[in-house]
C-alpha positions in Angstrom: 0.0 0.0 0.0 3.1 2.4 1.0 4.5 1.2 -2.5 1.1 2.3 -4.1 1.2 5.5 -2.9 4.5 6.3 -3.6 3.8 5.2 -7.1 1.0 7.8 -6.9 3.2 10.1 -5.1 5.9 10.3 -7.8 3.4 10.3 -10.8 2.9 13.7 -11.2 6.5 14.4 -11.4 6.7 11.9 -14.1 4.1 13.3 -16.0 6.2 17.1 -15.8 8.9 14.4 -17.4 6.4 13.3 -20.3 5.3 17.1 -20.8 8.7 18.9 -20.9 9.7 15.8 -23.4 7.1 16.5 -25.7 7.7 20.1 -25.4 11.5 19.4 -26.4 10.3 17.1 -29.3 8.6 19.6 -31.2 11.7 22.3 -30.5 14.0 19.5 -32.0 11.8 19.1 -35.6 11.8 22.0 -35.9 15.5 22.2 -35.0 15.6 19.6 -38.2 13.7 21.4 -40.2 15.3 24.1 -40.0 18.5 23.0 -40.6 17.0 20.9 -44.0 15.7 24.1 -44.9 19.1 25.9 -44.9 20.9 22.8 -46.3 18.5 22.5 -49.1 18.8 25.9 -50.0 22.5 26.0 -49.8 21.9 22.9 -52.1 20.0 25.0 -54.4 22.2 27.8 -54.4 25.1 25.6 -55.1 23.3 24.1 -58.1 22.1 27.4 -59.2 26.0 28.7 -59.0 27.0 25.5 -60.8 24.6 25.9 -63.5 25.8 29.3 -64.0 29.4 28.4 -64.3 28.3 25.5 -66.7 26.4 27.8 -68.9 29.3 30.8 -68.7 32.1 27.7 -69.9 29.7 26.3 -72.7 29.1 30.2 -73.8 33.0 30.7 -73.4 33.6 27.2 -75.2 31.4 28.2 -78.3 33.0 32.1 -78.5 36.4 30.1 -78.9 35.0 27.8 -81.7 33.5 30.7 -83.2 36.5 33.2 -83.7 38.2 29.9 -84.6 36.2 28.8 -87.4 34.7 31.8 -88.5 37.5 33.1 -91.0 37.5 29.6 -92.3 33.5 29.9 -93.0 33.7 33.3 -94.2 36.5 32.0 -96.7 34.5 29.2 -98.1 31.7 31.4 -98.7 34.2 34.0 -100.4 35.3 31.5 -102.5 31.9 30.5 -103.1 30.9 33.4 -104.3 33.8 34.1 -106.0 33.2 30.9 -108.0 29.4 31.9 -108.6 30.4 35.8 -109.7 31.5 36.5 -113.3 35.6 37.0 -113.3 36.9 40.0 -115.5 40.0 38.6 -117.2 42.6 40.7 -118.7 43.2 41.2 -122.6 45.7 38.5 -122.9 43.9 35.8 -120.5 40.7 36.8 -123.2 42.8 36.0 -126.0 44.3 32.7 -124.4 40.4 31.4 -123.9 39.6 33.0 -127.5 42.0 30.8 -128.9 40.2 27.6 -127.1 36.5 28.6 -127.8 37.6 28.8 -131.5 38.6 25.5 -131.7 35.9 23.2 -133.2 34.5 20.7 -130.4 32.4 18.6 -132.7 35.4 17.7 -135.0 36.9 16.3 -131.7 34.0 14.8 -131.1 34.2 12.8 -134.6 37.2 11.8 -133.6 36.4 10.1 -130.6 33.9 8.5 -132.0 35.4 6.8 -134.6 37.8 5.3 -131.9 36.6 1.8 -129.4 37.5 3.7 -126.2 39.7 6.8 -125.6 39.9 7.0 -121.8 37.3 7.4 -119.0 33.9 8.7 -120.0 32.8 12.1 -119.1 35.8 14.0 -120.1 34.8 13.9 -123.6 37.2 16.5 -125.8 38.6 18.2 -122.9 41.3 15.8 -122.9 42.1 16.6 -126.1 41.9 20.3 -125.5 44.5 19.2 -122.7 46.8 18.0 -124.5 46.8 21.4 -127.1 47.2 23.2 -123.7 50.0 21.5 -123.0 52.3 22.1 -126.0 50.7 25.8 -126.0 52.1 26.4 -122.8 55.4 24.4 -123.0 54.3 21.9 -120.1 57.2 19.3 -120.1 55.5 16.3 -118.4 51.8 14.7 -118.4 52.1 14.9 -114.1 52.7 18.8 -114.4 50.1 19.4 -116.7 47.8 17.6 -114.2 49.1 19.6 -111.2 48.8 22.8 -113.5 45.3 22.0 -114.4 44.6 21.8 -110.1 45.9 25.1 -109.6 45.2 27.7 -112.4 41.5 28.2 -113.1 41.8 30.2 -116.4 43.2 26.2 -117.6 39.8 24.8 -116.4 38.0 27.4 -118.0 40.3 26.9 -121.7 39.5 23.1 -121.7 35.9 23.2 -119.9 36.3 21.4 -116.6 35.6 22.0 -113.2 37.8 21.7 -110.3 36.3 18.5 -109.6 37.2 16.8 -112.8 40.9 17.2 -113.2 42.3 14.2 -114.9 45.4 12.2 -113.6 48.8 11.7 -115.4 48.0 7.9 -116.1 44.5 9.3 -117.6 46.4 11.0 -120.4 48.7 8.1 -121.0 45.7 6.2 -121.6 44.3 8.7 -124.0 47.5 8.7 -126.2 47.7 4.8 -126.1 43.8 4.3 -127.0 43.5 6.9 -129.7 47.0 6.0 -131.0 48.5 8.1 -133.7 46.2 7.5 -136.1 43.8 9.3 -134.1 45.9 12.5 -133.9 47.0 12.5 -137.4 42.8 12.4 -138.3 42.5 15.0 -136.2 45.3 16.8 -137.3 43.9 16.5 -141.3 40.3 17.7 -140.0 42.2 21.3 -139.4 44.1 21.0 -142.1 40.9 20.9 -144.0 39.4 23.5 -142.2 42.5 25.7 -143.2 42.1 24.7 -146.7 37.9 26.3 -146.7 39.4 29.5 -145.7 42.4 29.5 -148.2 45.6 29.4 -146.2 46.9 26.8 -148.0 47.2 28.9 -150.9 47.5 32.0 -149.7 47.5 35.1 -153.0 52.0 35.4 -153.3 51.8 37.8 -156.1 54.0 37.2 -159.3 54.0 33.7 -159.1 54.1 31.8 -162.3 50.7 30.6 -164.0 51.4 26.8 -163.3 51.6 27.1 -159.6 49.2 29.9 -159.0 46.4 29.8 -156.7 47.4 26.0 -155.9 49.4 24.2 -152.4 53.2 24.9 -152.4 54.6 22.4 -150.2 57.8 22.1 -148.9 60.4 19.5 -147.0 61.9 19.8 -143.4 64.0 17.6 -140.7 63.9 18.1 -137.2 66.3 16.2 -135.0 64.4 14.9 -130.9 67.1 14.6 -128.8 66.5 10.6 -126.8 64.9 10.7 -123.9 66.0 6.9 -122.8 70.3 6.6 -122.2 72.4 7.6 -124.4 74.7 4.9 -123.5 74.4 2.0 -125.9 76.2 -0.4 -126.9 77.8 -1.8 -130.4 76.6 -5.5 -131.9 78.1 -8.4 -133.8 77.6 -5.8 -136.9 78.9 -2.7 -136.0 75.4 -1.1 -135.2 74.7 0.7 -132.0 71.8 -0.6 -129.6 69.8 1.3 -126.9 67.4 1.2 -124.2 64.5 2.7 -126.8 65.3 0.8 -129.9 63.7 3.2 -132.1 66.8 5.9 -131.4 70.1 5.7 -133.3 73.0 7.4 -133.1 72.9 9.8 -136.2 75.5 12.7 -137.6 77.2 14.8 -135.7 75.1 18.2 -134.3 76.3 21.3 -133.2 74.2 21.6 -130.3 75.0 18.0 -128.8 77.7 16.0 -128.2 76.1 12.9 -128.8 73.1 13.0 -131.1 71.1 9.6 -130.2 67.5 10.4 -130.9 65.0 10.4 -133.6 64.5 13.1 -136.8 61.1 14.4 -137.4 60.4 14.9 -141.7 57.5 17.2 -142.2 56.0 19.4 -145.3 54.8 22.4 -144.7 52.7 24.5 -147.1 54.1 28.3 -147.7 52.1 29.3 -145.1 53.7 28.1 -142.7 51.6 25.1 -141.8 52.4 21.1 -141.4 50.9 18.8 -143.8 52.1 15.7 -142.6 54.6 14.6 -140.5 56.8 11.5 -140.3 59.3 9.7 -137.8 62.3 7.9 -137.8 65.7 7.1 -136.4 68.2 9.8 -136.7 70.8 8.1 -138.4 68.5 7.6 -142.0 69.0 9.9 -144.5 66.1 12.5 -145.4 66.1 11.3 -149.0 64.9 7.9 -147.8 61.9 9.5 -146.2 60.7 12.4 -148.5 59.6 10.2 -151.1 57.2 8.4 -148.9 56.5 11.5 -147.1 55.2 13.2 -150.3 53.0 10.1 -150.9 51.4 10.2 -147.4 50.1 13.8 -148.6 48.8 13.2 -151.8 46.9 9.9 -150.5 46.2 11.3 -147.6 44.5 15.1 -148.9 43.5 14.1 -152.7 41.1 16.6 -153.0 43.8 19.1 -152.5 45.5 20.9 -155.7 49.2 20.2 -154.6 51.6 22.1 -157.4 55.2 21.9 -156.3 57.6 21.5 -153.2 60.5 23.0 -152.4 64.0 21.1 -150.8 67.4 22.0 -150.6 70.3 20.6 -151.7 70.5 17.5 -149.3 67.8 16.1 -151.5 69.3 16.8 -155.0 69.6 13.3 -156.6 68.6 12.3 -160.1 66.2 9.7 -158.8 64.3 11.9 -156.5 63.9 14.5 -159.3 63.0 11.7 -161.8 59.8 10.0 -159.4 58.9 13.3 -157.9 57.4 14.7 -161.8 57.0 11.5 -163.2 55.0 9.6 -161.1 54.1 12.1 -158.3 53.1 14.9 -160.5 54.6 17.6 -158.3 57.3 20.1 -160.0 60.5 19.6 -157.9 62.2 22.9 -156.5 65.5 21.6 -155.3 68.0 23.6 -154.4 71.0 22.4 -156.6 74.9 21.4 -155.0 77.5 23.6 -155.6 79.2 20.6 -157.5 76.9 20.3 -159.8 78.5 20.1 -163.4 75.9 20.9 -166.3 77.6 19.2 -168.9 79.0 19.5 -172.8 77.1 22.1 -175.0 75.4 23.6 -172.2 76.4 27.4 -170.7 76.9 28.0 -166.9 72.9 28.4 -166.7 72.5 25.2 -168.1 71.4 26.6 -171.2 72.1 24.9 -174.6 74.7 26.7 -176.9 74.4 28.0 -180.6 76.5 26.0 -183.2 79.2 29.6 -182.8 79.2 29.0 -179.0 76.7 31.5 -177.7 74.0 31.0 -174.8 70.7 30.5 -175.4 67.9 32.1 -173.2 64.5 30.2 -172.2 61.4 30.8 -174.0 58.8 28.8 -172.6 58.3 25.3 -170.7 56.0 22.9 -172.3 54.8 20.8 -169.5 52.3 18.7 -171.3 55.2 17.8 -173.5 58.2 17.3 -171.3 61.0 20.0 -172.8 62.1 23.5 -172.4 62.1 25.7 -175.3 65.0 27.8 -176.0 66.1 30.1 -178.6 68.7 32.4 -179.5 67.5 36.1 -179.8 70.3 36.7 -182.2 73.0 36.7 -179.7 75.7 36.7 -182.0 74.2 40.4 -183.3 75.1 42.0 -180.3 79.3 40.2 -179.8 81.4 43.4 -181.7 83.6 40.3 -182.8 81.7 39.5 -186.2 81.5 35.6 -186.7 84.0 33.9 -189.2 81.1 32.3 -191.4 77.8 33.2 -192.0 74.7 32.0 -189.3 71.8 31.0 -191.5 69.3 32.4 -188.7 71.2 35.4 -188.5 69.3 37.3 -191.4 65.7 35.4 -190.1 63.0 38.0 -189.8 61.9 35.7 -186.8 63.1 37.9 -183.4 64.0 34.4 -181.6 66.9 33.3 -184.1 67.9 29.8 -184.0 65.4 27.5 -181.1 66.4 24.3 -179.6 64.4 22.1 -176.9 66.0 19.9 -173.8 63.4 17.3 -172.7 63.3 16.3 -169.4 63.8 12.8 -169.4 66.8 12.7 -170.7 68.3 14.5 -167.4 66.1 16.0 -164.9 68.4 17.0 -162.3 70.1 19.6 -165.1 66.7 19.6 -168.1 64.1 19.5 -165.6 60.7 21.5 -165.2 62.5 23.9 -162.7 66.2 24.1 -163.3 67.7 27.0 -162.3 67.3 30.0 -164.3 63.8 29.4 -164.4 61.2 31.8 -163.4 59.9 29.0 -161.5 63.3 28.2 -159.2 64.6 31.9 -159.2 60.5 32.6 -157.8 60.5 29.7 -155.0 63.4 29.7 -154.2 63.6 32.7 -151.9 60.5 31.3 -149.7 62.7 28.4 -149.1 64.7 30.3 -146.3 62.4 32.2 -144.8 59.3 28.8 -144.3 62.3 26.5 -143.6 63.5 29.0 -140.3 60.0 29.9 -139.3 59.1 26.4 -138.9 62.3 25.6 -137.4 61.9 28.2 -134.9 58.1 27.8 -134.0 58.9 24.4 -133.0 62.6 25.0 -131.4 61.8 28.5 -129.5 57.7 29.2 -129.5 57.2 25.3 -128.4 60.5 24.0 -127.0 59.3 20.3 -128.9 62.5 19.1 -128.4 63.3 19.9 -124.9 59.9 19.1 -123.7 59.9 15.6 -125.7 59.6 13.3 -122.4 58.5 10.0 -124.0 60.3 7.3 -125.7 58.8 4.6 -128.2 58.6 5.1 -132.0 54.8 6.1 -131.3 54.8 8.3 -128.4 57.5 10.5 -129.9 55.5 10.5 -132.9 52.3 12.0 -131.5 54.5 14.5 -129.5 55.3 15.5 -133.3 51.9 15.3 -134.2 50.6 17.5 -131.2 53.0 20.3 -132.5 51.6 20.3 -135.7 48.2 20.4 -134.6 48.6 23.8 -132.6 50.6 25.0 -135.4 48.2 24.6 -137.2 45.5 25.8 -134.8 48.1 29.0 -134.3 47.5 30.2 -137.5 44.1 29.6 -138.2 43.3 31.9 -135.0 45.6 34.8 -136.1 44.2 34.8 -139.6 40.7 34.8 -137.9 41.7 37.3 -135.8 43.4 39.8 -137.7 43.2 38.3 -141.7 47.1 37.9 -141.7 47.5 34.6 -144.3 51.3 33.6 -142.3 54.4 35.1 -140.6 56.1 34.0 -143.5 54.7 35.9 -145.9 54.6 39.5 -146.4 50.8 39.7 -147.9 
């Protein structure tokens, strides 16, 4: 019972425990919360302050990319633009495009398609085009002409291709091996033809006689190609020398190389100044063993042309040339006779026949249709103060011509021929020899460098190299006679 009551006693204490503990309870939450409060907003704040130094480094992070890339942008869409705006080109890069634009596509375009393949589609005549460019601007090598073609626009813009479609070295290789030479020397005869329509091959060369008037003056030329494979060969069982390129030889001795091992390019070029047809061969073979089959090439290859005459010098006067070039060529050979040349008894130093008494006869006409030269007298003997010993029967002849006399041409070409000199014929063509002979010379030695830039070996490589060179030749005059009338730089008309 004591126990009781001092349970009962003590209660009321114990409930002042119970209340002061619930009173701390509630101080202690919200001592929590409190403190959650202020933790979660420092958490918030620290986020906040994080996301703000996130979004500053991004924003920093993208200024930095943009000042980076920006000039490169801005330069792409310069050059953009610059590509899409028309480009004003001075006079001589409009004349360098002039000279491609005139050049007929579709003739090109004949070409190739006449041929099974001539390299990758899509390039079409550009390729051709190419190659013109590259003896027009003296490129040495098919690798340069590519990287030139990569880096000057106004050569795009010539052969009409983008930057995009510039051709390897391997792709022109292909081209010359697929089209072969045939197809350059058709393409070559298509602007020979198209300089024939507009009259260059017989341009108007006043006082020219009646029998080569208004008709194609041709005339023969050698050009020596220094080798491009060693010059080091080596003799055989025989004597003969032997090379890397087999189709070299050593030939006769040049003043502008020690050893000259290479190849000699014949060609015939019309007065004008432009190549008919070309031909190739080692350089130790004489140029009378090609200029016979040279001359035939021409006449089968252009029959519808009106060929008169051509015009050699003396390394080509020989009976038997003389003999097949009238008789069974029909040409009228011009060849510049040897200064050994004897003419013979009962002929003067003119080569013209003498009187009975000794005296020189003069010319009076050729009959071609006949074959001999008509001479006569003129009463030479008249005009001697020494009076002749016995009487000339023709010297009292009311004729003006005297005593007359004829030298056919068969019986000696070389010194009775159709042109002998003397002739109004020879003394006329004569002095264009010279002056074709060094223009051609020097448009392929100095305008074209075709020697120095010759960087192919193999009888058929070297000879389209040849062939290229004709065709801009060609091409060169046709544009300066379109352009200013001029018929040649040869010729003063």
């Amino acid at each position: 019972m004591a126990t009781f009551k001092k349970v009962t006693q003590n209660m009321p204490k114990n409930r002042g425990l119970m209340h002061s503990r619930a009173q701390i309870r509630p101080k202690v939450t919200q001592f929590s919360e409190a403190k959650r409060a202020k933790v979660t907003q420092n958490l918030s704040g620290w986020l906040t302050a994080k996301k703000s130094w996130f979004f500053q480094y991004y924003l920093q992070l993208c200024v930095i990319v943009l000042v980076l890339y920006t000039p490169g942008i801005l330069n792409a869409n310069i050059e953009q633009e610059t590509q899409n705006m028309p480009r004003v080109c001075i006079p001589q890069e409009v004349e360098f495009l002039e000279y491609f634009h005139r050049i007929d596509k579709n003739t090109v375009k004949d070409i190739f398609s006449q041929c099974r393949s001539t390299g990758p589609v899509g390039y079409d005549s550009s390729l051709v085009l190419a190659r013109i460019l590259k003896i027009k601007e003296r490129i040495s090598s098919d690798r340069e002409l590519s990287e030139k073609l990569a880096k000057i626009r106004i050569y795009r813009e010539a052969i009409g291709i983008s930057r995009h479609e510039i051709p390897a070295h391997n792709t022109f290789h292909t081209l010359r091996q697929r089209l072969g030479p045939e197809g350059f020397v058709d393409l070559h005869q298509r602007f020979v033809l198209e300089a024939h329509k507009v009259g260059l091959l017989t341009p108007p060369i006043p006082d020219l006689p009646k029998k080569v008037r208004s008709k194609v003056i041709l005339m023969g030329d050698s050009t020596f190609l220094k080798a491009v494979a060693s010059t080091k060969g080596k003799k055989d069982i025989d004597g003969s020398w032997l090379f890397t390129d087999d189709s070299i030889a050593f030939g006769k001795p040049h003043h502008k190389h020690k050893y000259p091992v290479g190849h000699r390019a014949h060609t015939l070029t019309t007065v004008s100044g432009i190549p008919i047809a070309s031909r190739l061969a080692p350089a130790n073979e004489s140029d009378q063993t090609h200029i016979l089959p040279l001359l035939r090439t021409a006449l089968t290859r252009y029959p519808m042309l009106p060929f008169a005459c051509v015009i050699l010098d003396a390394g080509y006067d020989a009976e038997e040339i003389h003999r097949y070039i009238y008789s069974e060529l029909g040409l009228l050979p011009i060849i510049i006779r040897k200064p050994s040349m004897k003419w013979g008894p009962r002929l003067s130093n003119a080569g013209t026949p003498l009187c009975f008494f000794g005296y020189p006869t003069r010319r009076r006409g050729i009959e071609y249709n006949h074959g001999r030269t008509k001479f006569a007298c003129y009463h030479a003997c008249l005009d001697d103060p020494q009076r002749l010993l016995f009487s000339c029967e023709y010297q009292n002849s009311k004729s003006r011509f005297g005593w007359m006399t004829y030298t056919r041409f068969k019986d000696d070409y070389r010194r009775q021929g159709p042109a002998v000199p003397g002739s109004r014929l020879y003394e006329r063509l004569k002095k264009l020899r010279t002056g074709i002979e060094r223009y051609y010379g020097l448009t392929k030695e100095n305008r074209y460098h075709m020697e120095t830039n010759n960087t192919y070996m193999g009888h058929d490589n070297v000879f389209i190299h040849v062939i290229e060179h004709d065709i801009v030749a060609t091409l060169d005059i046709l544009h300066k006679h379109a352009k200013t009338g001029k018929w040649s730089d040869v010729l003063a008309i």
